[in-house]
N, C-alpha and C positions, 0 to 999 in steps of 0.2 A: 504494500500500500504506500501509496506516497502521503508522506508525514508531514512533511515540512518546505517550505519552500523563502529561502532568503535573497535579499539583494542586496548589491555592495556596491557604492561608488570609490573609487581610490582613484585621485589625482596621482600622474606620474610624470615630470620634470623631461624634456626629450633629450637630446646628446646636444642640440642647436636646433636654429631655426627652421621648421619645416613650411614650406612658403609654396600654395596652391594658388590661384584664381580663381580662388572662392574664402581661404583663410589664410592664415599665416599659425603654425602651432607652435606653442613653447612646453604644452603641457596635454597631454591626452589622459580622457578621462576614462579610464576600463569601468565596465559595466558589468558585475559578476555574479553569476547565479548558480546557487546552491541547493539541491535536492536529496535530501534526507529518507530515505525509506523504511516505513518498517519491519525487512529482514535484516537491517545493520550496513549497507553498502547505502554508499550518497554519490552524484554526480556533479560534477562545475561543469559549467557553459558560459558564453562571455557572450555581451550581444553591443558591442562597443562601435562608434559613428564618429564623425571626424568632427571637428569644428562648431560641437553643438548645431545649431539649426543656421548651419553654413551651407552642410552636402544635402544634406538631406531634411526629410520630415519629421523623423525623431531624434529628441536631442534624449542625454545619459538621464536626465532627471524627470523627463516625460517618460523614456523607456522604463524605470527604477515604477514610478510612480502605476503605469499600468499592470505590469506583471504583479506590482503588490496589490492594487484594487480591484483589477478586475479578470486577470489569468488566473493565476495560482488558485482563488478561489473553485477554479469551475473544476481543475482537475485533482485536488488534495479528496484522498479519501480512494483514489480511483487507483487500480492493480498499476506497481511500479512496472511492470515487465512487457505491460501492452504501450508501447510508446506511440505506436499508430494510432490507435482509438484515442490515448491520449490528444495529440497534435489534430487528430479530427474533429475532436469536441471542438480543443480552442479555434479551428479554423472556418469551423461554421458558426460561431459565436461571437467571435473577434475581425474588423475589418482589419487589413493593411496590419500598420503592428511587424512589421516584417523581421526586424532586428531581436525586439523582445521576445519575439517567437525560437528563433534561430537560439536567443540563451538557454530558453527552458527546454528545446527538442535537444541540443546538446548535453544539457545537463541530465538528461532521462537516457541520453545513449549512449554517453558515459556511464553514468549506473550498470544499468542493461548488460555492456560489455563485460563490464566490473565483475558480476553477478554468473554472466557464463565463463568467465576465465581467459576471453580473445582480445583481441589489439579491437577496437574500433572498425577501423576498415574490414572487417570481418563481416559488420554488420551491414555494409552496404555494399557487397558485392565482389571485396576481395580484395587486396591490392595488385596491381601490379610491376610495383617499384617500392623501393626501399629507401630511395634519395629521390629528392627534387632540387633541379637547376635554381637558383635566387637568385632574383634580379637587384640591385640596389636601386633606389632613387634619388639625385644628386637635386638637391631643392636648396641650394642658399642663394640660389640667384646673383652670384658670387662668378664670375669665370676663373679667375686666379685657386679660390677655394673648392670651386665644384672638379677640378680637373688634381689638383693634391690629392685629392677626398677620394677619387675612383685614381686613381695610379696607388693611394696605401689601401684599398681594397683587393685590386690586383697583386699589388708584392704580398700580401695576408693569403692567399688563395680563398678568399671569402665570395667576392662576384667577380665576374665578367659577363655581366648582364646589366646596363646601367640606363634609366630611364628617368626624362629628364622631365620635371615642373617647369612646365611657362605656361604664358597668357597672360601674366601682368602689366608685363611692359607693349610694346610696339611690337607688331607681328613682324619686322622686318627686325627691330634689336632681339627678338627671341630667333630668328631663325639665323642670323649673324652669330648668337651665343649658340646655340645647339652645334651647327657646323666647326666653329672654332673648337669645344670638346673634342667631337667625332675625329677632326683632321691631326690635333694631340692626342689621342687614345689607340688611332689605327686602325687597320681593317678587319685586325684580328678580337675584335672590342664589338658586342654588338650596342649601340645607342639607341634607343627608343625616346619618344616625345607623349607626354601628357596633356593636351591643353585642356584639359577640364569644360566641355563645351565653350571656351572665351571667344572662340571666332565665329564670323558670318560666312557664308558657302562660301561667296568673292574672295573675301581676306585666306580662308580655308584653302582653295584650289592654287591661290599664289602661291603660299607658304610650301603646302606639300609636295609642288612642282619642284621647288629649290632643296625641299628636306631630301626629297628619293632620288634627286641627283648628287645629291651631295651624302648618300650611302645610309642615311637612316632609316630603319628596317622595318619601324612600325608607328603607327600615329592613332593615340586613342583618344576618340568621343571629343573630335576637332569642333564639334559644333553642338548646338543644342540638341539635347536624349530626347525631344518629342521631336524635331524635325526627321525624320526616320526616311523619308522622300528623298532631301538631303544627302544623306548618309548615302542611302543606294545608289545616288548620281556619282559622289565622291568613289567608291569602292571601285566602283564599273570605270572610272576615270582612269586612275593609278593601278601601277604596278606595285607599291608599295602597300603592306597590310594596312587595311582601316580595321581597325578593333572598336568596337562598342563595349560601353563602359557602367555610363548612367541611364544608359536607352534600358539598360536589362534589369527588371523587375521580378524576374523569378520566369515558373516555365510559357504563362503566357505572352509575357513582353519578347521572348528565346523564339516563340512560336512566331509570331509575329514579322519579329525581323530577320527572322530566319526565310518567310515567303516571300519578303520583299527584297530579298540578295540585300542588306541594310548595311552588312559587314563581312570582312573574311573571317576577322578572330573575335571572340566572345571571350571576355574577361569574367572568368567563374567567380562570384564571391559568396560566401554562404549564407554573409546575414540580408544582401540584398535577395538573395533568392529562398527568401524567410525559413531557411534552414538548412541542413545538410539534403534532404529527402532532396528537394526544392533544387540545391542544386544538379545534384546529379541528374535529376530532370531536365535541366538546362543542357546540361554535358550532353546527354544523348540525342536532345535537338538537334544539337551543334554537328553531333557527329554524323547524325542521318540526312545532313543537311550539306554537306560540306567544308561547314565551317572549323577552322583550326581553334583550340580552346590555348587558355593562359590560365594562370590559379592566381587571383585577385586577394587585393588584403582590404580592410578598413582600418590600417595599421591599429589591429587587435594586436594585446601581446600574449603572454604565453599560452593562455587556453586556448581563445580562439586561434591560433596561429597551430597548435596542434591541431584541434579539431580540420581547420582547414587543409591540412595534410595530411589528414589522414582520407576526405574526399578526392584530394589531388591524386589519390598513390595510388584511386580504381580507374582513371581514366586511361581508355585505351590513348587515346590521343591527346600530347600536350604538346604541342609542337613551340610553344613559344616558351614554356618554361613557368615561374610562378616569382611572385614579389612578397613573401613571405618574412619577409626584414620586420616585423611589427616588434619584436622584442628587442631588436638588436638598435633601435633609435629610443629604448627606455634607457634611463640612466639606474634606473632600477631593478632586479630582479627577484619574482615574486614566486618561482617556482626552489625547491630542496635540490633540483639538479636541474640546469639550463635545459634548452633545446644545445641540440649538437648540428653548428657548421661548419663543414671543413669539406677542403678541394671542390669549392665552389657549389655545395652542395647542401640541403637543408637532411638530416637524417629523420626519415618516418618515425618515429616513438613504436617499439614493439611491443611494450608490456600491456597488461588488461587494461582494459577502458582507451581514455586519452593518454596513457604512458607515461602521464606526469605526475605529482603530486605538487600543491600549495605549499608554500612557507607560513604557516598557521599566525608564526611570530610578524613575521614582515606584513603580513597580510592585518594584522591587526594593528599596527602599528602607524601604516599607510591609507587605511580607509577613511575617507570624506569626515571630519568633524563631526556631521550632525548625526554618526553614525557609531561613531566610537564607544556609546554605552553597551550598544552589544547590536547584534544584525538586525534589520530589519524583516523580522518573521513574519509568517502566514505559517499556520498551525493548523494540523487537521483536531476538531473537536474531540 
């Protein structure tokens, strides 16, 4: 039976400036959810968003505030082991919600795992990888800094995958800085471009002309996620990957842009695709579609950053790799043993559940003030 259901906000301090076209972070706020059962095994799940209500439609204290009022309520009480009926109550009961969603299906399939003895990926179809590629994202807007920054990633063997923040400045100063990186890093360096929908088709179809002659390999969610008409015209244009980013909503926004050719790559992320189920839903769009997949972050850190590799590690096809760095831009670390990166590589977690365990101390230590008397529960009667 599921017993208990808690939520945590803990601010976490970044390594520096993370600078989008939508915010600038110095500080990310993890979103954490806890699920207690009454056979003795509990689950964590993260349901963590960028920039408060910068990216998106839920910010960490609207997320915090729904799963305690009006989720956790409908399923406390209800068998920990059926995680499906679970996530079907809440999805016929609860609109949108997508991130909150994503904390508490993780936190129940974490359990779950926990409870039969297997890695996660188990439970959704298998793995078939044990590493995943990470990509880094160079965001100081900085060209002197951003190109240090990816050469002491290179000399670490951490990435060689580096994807760059703009849209703030001038579409012709951001495509002069992308270029200047790309032509210091080499050919043996793959460089990707984020501009977070900042562009119009026009400014769009100039910029990308000059980025894919100038060797950069992919360009995501160049324009705004409802212009989807857009998009299609862009993809069919370039020879260069158009990835969609914010256009994707879970499996029907996947289905959608999937008929209208909208993009080559689909950027997987679990909490946009309101949960793990959710994404791999997406995945097999993608793949029935022709589309090449990526594994997407909301720079979550440690849970969510498992949990999404462990979705990553069923996909038959990733051709672009994953950006899985959410922990590695915390100054802090909240798990008893990190994630493991080395030779460019993120290592899947093999033990039961999500492969990780909390630092119960840090964890206490670090969560939001208005929280520190003790978690914010939801009790089954």
């Amino acid at each position: 039976m599921i017993q208990q259901i808690e939520t945590i906000l803990v601010d976490v301090p970044t390594i520096r400036p993370h600078k989008l076209s939508v915010v600038t972070m110095s500080t990310q706020t993890l979103v954490m959810v806890r699920i207690v059962c009454s056979d003795g095994f509990e689950g964590w799940g993260e349901a963590t968003t960028i920039g408060g209500l910068n990216y998106g439609e839920e910010s960490p204290e609207s997320i915090k505030v729904n799963i305690d009022t009006h989720i956790a309520p409908l399923i406390l009480k209800m068998p920990a082991s059926q995680v499906g009926l679970a996530m079907a109550k809440i999805n016929k009961v609860i609109q949108g919600n997508r991130f909150a969603k994503c904390g508490i299906e993780t936190a129940l399939l974490d359990a779950q795992s926990r409870r039969l003895g297997i890695p996660m990926s188990e439970l959704l179809g298998g793995r078939l990888r044990d590493e995943l590629p990470v990509a880094w994202t160079l965001a100081s807007g900085d060209l002197v800094k951003d190109i240090s920054e990816a050469e002491k990633m290179l000399a670490l063997r951490r990435h060689r995958i580096f994807k760059l923040k703009i849209g703030l400045r001038s579409v012709d100063d951001d495509v002069k800085h992308v270029l200047a990186i790309k032509r210091a890093l080499g050919e043996s360096v793959s460089v990707r471009v984020d501009v977070n929908q900042a562009w119009n088709e026009i400014d769009a179809s100039r910029a990308i002309a000059e980025l894919e002659s100038g060797g950069v390999d992919l360009i995501e969610q160049p324009i705004r996620a409802e212009n989807k008409a857009g998009m299609a015209r862009l993809a069919q244009k370039f020879s260069v990957a158009i990835m969609a980013d914010e256009a994707l909503h879970g499996p029907a926004s996947a289905f959608e842009m999937a008929n209208l050719a909208a993009a080559d790559v689909f950027a997987v992320k679990i909490a946009q695709s309101g949960g793990l189920t959710g994404a791999c839903l997406v995945s097999q769009i993608a793949q029935l579609a022709g589309i090449s997949l990526y594994g997407g972050t909301m720079l979550e850190g440690a849970i969510g950053t498992a949990a999404s590799a462990h979705v990553f590690s069923t996909f038959k096809d990733l051709a672009f790799g994953t950006e899985l760095f959410g922990p590695l831009l915390l100054t802090e670390e909240l798990l008893c043993e990190p994630l493991v990166y080395k030779d460019f590589m993120l290592q899947v977690p093999n033990k039961p559940g999500l492969g990780v365990e909390i630092d119960q101390d840090k964890l206490n230590r670090m969560r939001r003030p208005d929280t520190n008397q003790s978690f914010s529960k939801v009790k089954a009667a």
